[in-house]
FIDREN-861884 format. One record per residue (C-alpha): residue in one letter; x, y, z. Coordinates in nm, 2 decimals, m for minus. Layout:
N
{atom A, {X, Y, Z}}
...
***
This chain:
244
{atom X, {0.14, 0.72, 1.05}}
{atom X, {0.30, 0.97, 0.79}}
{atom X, {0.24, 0.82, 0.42}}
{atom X, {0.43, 0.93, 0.13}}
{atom X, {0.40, 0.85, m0.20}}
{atom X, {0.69, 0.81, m0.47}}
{atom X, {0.64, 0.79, m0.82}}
{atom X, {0.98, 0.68, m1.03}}
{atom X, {0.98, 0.82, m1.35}}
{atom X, {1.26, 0.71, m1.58}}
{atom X, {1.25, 0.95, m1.92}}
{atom X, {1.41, 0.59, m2.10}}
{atom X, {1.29, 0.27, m2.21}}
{atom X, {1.43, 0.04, m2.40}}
{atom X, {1.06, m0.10, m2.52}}
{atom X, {0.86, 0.22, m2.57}}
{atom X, {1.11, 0.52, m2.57}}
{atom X, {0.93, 0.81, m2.37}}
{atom X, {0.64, 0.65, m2.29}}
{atom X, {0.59, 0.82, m2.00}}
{atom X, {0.57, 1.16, m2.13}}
{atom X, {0.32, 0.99, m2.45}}
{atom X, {m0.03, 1.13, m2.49}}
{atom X, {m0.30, 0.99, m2.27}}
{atom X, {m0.61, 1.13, m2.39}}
{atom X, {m0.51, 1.51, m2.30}}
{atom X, {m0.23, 1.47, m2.06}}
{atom X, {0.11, 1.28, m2.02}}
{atom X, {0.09, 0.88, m1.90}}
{atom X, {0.31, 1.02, m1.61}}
{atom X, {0.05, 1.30, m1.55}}
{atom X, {m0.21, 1.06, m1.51}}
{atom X, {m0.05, 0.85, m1.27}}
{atom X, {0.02, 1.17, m1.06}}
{atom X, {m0.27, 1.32, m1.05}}
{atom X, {m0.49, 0.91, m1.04}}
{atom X, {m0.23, 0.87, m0.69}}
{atom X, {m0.35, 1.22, m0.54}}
{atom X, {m0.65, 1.15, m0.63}}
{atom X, {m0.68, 0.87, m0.37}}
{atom X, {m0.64, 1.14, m0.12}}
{atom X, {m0.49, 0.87, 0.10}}
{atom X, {m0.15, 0.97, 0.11}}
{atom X, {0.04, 1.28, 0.31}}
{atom X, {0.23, 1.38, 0.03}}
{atom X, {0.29, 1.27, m0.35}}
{atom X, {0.60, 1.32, m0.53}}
{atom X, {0.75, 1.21, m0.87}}
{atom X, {1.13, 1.13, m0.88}}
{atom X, {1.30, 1.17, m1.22}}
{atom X, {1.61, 1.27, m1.34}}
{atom X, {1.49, 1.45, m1.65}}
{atom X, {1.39, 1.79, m1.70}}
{atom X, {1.02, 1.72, m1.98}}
{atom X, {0.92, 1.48, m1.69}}
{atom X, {0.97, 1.73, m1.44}}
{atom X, {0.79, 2.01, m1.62}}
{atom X, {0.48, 1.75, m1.69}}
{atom X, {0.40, 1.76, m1.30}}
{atom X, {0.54, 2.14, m1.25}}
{atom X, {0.25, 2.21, m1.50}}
{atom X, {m0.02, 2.07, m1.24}}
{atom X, {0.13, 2.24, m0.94}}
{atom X, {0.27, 1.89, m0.84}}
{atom X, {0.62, 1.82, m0.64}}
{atom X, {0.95, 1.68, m0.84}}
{atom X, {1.25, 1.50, m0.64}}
{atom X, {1.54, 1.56, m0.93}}
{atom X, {1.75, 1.24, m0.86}}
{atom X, {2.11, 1.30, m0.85}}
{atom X, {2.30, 0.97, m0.87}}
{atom X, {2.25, 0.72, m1.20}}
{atom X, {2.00, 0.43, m1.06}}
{atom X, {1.96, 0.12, m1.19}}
{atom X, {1.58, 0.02, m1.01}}
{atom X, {1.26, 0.24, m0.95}}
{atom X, {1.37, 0.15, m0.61}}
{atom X, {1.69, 0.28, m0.58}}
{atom X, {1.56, 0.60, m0.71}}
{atom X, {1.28, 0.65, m0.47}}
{atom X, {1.51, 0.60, m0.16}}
{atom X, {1.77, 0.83, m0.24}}
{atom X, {1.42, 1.08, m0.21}}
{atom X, {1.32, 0.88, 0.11}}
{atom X, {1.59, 0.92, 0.24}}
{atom X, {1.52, 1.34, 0.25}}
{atom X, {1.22, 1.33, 0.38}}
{atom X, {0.99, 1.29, 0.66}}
{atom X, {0.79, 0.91, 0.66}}
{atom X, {0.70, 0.67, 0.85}}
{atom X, {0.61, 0.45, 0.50}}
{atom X, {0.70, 0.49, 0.13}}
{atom X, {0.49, 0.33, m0.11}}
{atom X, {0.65, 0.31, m0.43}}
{atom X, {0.40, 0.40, m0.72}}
{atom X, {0.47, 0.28, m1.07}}
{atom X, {0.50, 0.59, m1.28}}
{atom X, {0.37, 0.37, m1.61}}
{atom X, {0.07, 0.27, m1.40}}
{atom X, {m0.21, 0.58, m1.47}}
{atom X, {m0.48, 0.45, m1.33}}
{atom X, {m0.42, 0.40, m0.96}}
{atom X, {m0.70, 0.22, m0.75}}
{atom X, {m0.72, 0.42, m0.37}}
{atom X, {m0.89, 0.09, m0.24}}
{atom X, {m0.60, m0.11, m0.31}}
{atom X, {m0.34, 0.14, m0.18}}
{atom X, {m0.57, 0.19, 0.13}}
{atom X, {m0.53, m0.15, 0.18}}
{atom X, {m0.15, m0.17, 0.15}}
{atom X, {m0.14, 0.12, 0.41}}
{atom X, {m0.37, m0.09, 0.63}}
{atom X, {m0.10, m0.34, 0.68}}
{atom X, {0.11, m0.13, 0.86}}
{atom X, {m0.12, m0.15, 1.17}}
{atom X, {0.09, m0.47, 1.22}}
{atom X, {0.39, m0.34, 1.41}}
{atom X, {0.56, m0.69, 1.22}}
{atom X, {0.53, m0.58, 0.86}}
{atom X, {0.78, m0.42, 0.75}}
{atom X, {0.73, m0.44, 0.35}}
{atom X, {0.40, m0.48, 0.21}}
{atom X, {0.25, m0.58, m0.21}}
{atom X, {m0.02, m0.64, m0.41}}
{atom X, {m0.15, m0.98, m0.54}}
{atom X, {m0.46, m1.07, m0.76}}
{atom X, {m0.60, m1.41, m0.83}}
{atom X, {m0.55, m1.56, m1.17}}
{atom X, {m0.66, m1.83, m1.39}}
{atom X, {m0.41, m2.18, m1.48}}
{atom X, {m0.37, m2.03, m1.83}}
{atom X, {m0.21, m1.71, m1.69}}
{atom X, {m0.03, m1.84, m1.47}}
{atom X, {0.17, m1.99, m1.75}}
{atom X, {0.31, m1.66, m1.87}}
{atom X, {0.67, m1.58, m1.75}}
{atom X, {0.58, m1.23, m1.75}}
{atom X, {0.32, m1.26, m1.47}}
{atom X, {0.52, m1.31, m1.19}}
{atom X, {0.36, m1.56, m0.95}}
{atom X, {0.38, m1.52, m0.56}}
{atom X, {0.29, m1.79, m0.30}}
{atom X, {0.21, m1.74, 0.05}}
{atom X, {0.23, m1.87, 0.41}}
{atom X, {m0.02, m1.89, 0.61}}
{atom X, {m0.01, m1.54, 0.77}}
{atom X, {m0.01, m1.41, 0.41}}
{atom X, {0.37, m1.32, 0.38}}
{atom X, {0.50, m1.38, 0.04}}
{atom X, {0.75, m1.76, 0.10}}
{atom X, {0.86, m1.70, m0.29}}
{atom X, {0.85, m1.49, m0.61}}
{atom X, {0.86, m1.67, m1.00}}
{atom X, {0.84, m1.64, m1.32}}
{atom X, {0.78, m1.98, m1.33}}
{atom X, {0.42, m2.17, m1.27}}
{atom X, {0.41, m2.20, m0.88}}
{atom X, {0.29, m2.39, m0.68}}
{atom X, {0.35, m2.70, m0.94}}
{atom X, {0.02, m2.89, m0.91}}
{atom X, {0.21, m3.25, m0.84}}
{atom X, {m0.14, m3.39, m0.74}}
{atom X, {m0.45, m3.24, m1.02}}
{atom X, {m0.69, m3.38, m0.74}}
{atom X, {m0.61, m3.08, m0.50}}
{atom X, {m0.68, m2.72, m0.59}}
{atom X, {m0.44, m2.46, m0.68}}
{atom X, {m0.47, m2.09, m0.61}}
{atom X, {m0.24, m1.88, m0.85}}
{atom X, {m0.15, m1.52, m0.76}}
{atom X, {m0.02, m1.27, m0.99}}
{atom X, {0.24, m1.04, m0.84}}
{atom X, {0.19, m0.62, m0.86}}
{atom X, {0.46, m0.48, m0.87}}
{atom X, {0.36, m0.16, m0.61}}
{atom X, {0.50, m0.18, m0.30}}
{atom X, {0.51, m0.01, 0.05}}
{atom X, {0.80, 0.01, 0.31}}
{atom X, {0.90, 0.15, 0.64}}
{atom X, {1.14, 0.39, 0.53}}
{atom X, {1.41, 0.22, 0.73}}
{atom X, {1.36, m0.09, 0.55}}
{atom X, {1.34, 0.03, 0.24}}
{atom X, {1.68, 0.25, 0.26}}
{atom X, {1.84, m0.09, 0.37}}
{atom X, {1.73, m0.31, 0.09}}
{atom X, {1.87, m0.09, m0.15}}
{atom X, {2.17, m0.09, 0.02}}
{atom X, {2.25, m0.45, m0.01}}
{atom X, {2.40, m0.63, m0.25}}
{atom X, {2.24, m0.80, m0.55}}
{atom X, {2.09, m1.16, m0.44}}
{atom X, {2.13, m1.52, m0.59}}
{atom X, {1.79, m1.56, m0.64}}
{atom X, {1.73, m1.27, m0.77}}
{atom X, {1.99, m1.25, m1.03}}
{atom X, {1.82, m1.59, m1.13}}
{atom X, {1.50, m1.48, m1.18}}
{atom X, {1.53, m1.10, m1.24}}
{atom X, {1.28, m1.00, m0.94}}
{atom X, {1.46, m0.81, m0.73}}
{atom X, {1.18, m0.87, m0.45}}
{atom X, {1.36, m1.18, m0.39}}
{atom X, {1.65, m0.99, m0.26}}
{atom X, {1.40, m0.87, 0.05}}
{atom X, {1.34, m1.31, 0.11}}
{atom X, {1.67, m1.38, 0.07}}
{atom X, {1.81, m1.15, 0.36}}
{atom X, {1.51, m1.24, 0.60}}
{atom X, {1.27, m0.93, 0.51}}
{atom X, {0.93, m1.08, 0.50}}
{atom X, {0.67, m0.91, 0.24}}
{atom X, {0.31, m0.88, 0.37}}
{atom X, {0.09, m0.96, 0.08}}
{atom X, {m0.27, m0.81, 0.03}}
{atom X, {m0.49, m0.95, m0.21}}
{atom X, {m0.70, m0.72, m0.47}}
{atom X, {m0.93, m0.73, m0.75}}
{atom X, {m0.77, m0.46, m0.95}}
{atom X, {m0.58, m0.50, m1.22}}
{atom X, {m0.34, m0.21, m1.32}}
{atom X, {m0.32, m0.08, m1.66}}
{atom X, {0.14, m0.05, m1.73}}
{atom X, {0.19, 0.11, m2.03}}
{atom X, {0.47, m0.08, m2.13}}
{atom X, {0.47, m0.13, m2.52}}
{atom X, {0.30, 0.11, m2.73}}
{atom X, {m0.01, m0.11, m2.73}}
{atom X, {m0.04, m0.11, m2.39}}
{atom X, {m0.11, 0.27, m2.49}}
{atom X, {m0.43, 0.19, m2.70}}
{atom X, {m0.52, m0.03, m2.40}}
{atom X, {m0.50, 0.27, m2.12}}
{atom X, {m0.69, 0.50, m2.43}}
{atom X, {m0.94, 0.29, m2.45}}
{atom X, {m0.99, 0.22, m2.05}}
{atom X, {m0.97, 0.58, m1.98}}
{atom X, {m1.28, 0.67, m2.18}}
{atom X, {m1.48, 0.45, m1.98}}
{atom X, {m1.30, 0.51, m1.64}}
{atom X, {m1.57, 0.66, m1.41}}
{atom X, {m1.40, 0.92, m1.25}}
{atom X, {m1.20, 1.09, m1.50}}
{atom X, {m0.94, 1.27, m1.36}}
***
């Protein structure tokens, strides 16, 4: 099974303008996300897909490979596909590029899926506690029981109707792996109901019968979304292990 990783890497953001070309204790965010996903040595190839030129020269300068996007895209996904789409895969996992600190045990994992001739989209989940589960901005996920993801929400899910039986919360990741196929197709369809809703374009996948295969880690990724989230990955980098 031919792997492939793609890393998305916007130059905007609307929170934290050129975050991913910020200073992360010697090298760019989007630097360290490249070189954390090589690092995992899991994958066949790794490639970041922008559509600017100081993101492009950030991996150039580390001998990595760029995909220069040529349409306007309004997801990570959208941009990764019109890459897929070039290249020779039998899965795409689609890398966050404001996530530097990539975990290979997790991404092993999500490969590891695949050995189910059924899945055909795969993500990660982690366990979390009542009091996180309130926040809107950790999407929840709940499962069936073959582990397939039966609905994404912002909202506290499963509501505990009954306190006397236990509740299991997962926290959605938002890294994900796809047939190529499949993930080509998804792009090409049409904004869903659900997801318009919500604003989790996972749902689209549900909604047009696409089951998502979760896997359950332990890791919780760093994003660098605000410039706090900055001073977070600063200070987690100078106790990370294996600096890379």
């Amino acid at each position: 099974m031919k792997s492939i990783a793609l890393i998305p890497a916007r130059y905007a953001s609307t929170r934290f303008p050129a975050k991913l070309t910020a200073d992360l204790c010697g090298k760019s965010v989007i630097q360290r996300t490249y070189l954390s996903t090589v690092a995992t040595g899991i994958f066949n190839q790794v490639i970041v897909v922008t559509d600017h030129s100081e993101i492009a020269s950030h991996i150039e300068e580390l001998g990595g490979t760029v995909f220069f996007s040529q349409k306007i895209h309004e997801s990570g996904s959208d941009r990764i596909a019109e890459a897929a789409a070039t290249l020779d895969a039998d899965v795409v996992v689609n890398v966050q590029g404001d996530e530097p600190f990539q975990d290979k045990t997790s991404l092993e994992n999500l490969l590891e899926a695949f050995k189910d001739p059924e899945v055909q989209v795969a993500s990660l989940m982690f366990s979390i506690d009542t009091q996180q589960a309130e926040d809107p901005n950790a999407v929840k996920v709940v499962l069936d029981k073959a582990q397939n993801a039966l609905y994404f929400s912002r909202a506290k899910v499963p509501f505990a109707r009954d306190s006397k039986v236990a509740v299991n919360y997962f926290k959605h990741i938002g890294i994900y792996a796809y047939r190529k196929d499949v993930l080509i197709r998804f792009t090409q369809l049409d904004k869903s109901h659900l997801e318009q809703i919500e604003m989790l374009e996972q749902l689209r996948l549900l909604e047009n019968g696409i089951p998502i295969r979760m896997v359950e880690t332990t890791h919780q990724a760093i994003a660098v979304d605000v410039p706090e989230d900055l001073e977070l990955a600063k200070a987690y980098f100078r106790n990370y292990s294996d600096k890379i």
